[in-house]
N, C-alpha and C positions, 0 to 999 in steps of 0.2 A: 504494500500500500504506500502510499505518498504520503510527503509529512504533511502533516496536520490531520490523517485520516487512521493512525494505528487507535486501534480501540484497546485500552487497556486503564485499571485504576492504577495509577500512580501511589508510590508509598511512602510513607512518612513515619519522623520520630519525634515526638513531641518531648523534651527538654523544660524540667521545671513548671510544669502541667498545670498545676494545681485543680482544680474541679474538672478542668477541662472546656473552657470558653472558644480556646483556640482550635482545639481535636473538633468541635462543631463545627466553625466554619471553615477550616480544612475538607473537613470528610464532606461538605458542601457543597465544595466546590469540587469534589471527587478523589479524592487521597482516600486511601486504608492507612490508618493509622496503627500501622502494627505493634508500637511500642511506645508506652510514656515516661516518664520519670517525675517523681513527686517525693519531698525528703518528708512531707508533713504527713503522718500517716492518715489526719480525719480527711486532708484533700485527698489523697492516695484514693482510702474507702470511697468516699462521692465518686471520683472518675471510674473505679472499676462499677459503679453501678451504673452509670449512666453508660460506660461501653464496655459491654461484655466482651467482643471480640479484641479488644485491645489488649495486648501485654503487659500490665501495668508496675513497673519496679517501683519500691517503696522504697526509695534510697536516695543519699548525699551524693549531688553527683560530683562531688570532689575525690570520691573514693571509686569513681567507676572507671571503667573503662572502656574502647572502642571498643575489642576484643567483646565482651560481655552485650554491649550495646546489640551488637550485630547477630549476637546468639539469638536475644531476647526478640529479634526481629525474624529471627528464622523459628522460633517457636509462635511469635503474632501470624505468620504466614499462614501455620496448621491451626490457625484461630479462625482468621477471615477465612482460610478454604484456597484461595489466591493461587490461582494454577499455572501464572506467567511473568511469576517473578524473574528476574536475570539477576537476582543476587545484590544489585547495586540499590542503594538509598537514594531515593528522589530528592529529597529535601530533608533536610532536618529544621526544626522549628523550635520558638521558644522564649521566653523573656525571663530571664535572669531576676531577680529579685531586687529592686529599685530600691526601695528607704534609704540608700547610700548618696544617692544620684538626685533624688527626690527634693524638688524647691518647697516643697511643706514642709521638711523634714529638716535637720542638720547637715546636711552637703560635706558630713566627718571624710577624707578623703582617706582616710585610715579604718574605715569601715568594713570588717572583713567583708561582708557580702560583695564589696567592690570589686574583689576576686573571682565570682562568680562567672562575668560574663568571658574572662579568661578560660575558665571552665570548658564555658561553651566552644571558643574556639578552637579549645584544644582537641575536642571530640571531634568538631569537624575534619580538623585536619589529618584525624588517625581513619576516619568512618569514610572521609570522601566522597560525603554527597554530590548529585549532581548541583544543589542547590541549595541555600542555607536562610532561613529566614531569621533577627532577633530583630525582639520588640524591648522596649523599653520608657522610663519618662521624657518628658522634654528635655529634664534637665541634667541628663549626661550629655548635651550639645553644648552646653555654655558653661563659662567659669572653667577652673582650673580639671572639674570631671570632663573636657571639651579633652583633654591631652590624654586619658582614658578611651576614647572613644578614637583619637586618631591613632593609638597605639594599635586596638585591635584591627583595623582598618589597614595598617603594614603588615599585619601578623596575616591577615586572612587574603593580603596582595601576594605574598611571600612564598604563602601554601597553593597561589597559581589560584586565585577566585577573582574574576572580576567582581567590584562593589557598584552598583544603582548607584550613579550621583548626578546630581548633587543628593546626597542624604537625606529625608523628609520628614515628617512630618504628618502624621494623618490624623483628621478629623471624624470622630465616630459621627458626626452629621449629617459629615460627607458621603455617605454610603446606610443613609436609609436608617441610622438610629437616634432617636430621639432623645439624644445625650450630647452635652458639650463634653467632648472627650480628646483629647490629642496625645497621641502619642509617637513615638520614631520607632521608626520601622527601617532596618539598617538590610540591604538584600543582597545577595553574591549568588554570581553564576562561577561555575567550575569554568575553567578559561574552555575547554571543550564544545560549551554548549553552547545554546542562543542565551543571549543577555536580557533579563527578564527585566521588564519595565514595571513601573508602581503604578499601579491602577486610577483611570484619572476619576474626579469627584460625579459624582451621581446624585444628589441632592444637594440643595443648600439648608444654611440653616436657618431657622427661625425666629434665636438667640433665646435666650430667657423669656425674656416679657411678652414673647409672642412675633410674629413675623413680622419681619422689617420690612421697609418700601424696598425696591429691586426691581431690574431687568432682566435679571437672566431667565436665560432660556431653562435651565434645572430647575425640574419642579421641588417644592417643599418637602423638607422633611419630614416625617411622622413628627407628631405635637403630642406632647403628653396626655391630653384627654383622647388621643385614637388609641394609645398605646394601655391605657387602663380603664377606661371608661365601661366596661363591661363588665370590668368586675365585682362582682356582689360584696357588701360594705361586711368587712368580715367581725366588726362588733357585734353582730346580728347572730354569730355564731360563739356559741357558750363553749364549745367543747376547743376551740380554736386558743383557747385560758390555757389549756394541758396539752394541746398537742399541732403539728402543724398541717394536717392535711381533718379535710369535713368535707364529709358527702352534699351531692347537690342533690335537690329536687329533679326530678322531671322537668316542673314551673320553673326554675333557679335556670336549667342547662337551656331552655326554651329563650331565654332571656337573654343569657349570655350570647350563645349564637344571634338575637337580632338584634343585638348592640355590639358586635363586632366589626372592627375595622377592616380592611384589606389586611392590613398589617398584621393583626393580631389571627386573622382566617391562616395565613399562612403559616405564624408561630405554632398554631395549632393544627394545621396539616388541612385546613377544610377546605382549601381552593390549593387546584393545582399549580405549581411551582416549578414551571419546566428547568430555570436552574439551580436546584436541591438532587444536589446527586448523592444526599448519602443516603444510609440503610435506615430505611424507616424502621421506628420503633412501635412493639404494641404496649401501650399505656389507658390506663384508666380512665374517660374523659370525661366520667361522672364525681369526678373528685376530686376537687380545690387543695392544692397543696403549695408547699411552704409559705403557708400562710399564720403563723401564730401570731396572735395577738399582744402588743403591748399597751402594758396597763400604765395611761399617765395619770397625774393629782389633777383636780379639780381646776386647781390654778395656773398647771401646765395646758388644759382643752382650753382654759379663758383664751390664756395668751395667743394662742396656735390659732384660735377661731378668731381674733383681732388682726388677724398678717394677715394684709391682705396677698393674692395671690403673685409671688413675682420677688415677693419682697422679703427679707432676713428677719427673723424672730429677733428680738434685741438680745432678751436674756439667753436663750438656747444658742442663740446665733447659726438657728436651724434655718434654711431656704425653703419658703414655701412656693412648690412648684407653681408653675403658672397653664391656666389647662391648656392654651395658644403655644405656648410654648416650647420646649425641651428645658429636659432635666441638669442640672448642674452635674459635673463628676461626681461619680461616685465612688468613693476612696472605701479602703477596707479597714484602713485601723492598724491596729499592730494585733501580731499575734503575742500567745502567751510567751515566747522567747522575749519578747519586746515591753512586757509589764501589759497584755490583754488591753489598751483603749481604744474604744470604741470611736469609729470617725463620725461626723455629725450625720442625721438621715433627714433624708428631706420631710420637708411637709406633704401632707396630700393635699392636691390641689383645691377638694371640695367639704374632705374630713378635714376635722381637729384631731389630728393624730398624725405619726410617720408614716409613712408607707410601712409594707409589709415587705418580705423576701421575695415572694412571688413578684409583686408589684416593681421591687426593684431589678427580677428580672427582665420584666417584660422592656423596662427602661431600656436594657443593656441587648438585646435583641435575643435572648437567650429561648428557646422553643419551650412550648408550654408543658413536653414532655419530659423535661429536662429538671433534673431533681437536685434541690441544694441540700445539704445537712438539715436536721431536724433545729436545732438551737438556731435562735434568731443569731447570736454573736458571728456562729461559724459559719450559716450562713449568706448573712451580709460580707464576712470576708471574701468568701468566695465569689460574690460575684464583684465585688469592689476588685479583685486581683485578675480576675479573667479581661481575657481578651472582649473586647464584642464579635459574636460570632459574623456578623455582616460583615466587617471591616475583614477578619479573621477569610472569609468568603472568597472577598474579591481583591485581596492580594493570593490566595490560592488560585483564583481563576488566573493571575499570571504567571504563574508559573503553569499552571497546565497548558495555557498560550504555549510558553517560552518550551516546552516539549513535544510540543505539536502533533498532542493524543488527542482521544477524545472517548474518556471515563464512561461508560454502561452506569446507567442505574441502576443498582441491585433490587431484584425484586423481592428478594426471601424479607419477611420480618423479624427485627431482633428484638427477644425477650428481655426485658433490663433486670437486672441483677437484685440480689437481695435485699429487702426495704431495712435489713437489721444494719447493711453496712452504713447506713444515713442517720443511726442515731448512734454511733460508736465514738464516745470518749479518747483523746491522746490516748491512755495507756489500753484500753481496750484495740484500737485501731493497730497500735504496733503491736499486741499477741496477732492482731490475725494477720497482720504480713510478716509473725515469725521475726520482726525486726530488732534488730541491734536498741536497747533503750536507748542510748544516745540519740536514738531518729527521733524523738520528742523533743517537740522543739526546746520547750525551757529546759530541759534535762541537757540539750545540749550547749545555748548558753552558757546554763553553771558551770557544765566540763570547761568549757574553754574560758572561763573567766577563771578556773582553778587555775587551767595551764600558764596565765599571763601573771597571775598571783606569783607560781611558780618560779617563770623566769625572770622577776624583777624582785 
């Protein structure tokens, strides 16, 4: 066949995974994502449930290897079924762990994590994708982390990868999600291949306060009221107190489907989707999940119900969505390595209350089959730390360009994994991947705060 007509899914290795925002709109855009890696065991647990056929390592990947890497890929192979591999790694993918880099944060350039994205390079250059995707904040571009960024950038010239430049930049707006989100997106082609371009913008945005005067020709981005407007007011449900998922009525699910957007039809699979090439899932569609309830005072619904919409809460210094609008970022907070605080959550645009998990995925473009941890904390980590699966989407559509295949919809459905691994504790999470304690997170902070005690 001629290029651009081999039919085949292209594979992938997803690199500090976390829930798995990125593994969506990779497998999206048609990748098998044969193998993940997550050191956090509760993110670990969510990703293996939400993709069963994935290989999921539960490991530091400062401790791993290429060698191991490419095993774990040759056993995701006898996972997905995959009868035309050649052995070689399409891409590998990934975002490194930012709070180092991060302009909300302290910008410590002594941060171990700052080592991370070294990590990554180094896998690449043992694994020899044909292609390497990392994500990251904006702010390893600027400031003295800017010398970070052009280091890896010799290191990944060196190992013979062309880098996409000028380096970018991407807008979750820009690509259909109803969030002010930007992040860098750093791309390499192996010098072999076609040079893969960054996907140009497909929506504009709205801003906050609701849609600006414009000319362009790009239609609008989904606005927060398309993006949740359907969903049923979950104070309304008592049991949603103790847990995160409540059955819908008949009435309930009648309702939701006629207040659904385009947007939210497709998160939920009810309009076809000709470019959604991953493996559909069978999921429940009679039951509201990750949706628990948080219980504010009296005096936290005054204030919340006085913002108006668009505009920051004084005291909380909580953003109440605007329903015209799009969502502010949404940040994940620190984990328990990090002293557990929680990042600010938005307001709902029409309740006096934060959003829910569910709601914040919908923000983030995340499919409605798609499950977060049972605990509000973990989460909201989780989808504050993932990619947006849209954005995620349509920088995989260029590299399937830049291969010049063209990925089969899988037609088989995939059963998603056990509901127990979604409410599993740190130390619960690492008995079930058998894991090293140190793979917890705080556990592993103290280790290494011991070591530095140590050598000073």
């Amino acid at each position: 066949m001629g290029r651009g007509h081999m039919i085949r899914r292209p594979v992938a290795i997803d690199l500090f995974a976390g829930a798995g925002g990125l593994s969506v709109g990779l497998e999206e855009a048609g990748f098998d994502v044969l193998a993940a890696v997550e050191y956090d065991p509760v993110h670990a647990a969510t990703h293996t449930f939400n993709f069963p056929l994935t290989n999921v390592l539960c490991r530091d990947v400062t401790t791993l290897t290429g060698d191991e890497l490419l095993v774990a890929c040759r056993q995701g192979v006898e996972r997905t079924g995959t009868t035309d591999w050649d052995g070689e790694v399409d891409l590998v993918a990934g975002g490194p762990p930012c709070q180092g880099f991060s302009m909300i944060g302290k910008r410590q350039l002594d941060d171990p994590r700052n080592r991370l994205p070294w990590d990554f390079q180094r896998l690449v250059a043992k694994i020899r994708p044909r292609y390497f995707l990392m994500e990251n904040v904006p702010g390893m571009m600027t400031g003295l982390q800017s010398g970070i960024l052009a280091g890896l950038i010799a290191a990944f010239e060196r190992d013979g990868y062309v880098i996409t430049k000028p380096v970018r930049l991407l807008d979750a707006s820009a690509f259909g999600v109803p969030q002010d989100r930007r992040r860098l997106f750093l791309l390499g082609s192996r010098h072999d291949q076609e040079a893969v371009l960054y996907p140009p913008p497909r929506t504009r945005s709205r801003g906050k306060q609701g849609a600006p005067p414009g000319n362009s020709e790009l239609p609008l981005t989904v606005s927060v009221a398309q993006a949740l407007s359907d969903l049923p007011d979950i104070d309304r449900f008592e049991e949603l107190l103790e847990t995160d998922t409540a059955d819908l009525t008949l009435q309930q699910q009648q309702a939701l489907a006629r207040k659904a957007s385009a947007y939210v039809r497709r998160l939920r699979g009810d309009d076809l989707d000709e470019g959604d090439l991953s493996h559909p899932r069978q999921w429940n569609r009679a039951s509201l999940t990750s949706s628990r309830r948080t219980v504010h005072t009296p005096l936290s619904v005054k204030r919340f119900r006085a913002t108006e919409p668009g505009e920051t809460e004084p005291v909380s210094r909580f953003h109440r969505l605007h329903p015209d609008g799009v969502c502010n970022t949404i940040r994940a907070g620190t984990g328990s390595e990090r002293g557990a605080f929680t990042s600010p959550r938005p307001i709902h645009p029409t309740l006096p209350r934060v959003i829910s998990v569910r709601e914040a995925a919908r923000l983030h473009s995340l499919p409605d089959w798609f499950r977060l941890h049972s605990s509000k904390w973990h989460g909201f980590r989780q989808v504050g730390n993932a990619v947006c699966p849209l954005v995620g989407r349509a920088v995989g559509e260029m590299f399937v360009n830049a291969l010049g295949i063209a990925p089969p919809k899988p037609l088989k459905t995939v059963t998603l994994g056990d509901e127990m691994l979604l409410g599993l504790n740190m130390s619960a999470a690492a008995r079930h991947f058998e894991a090293d304690p140190s793979a917890i997170p705080a556990q592993r902070r103290r280790a290494g705060a011991e070591v530095g005690a140590a050598a000073h």
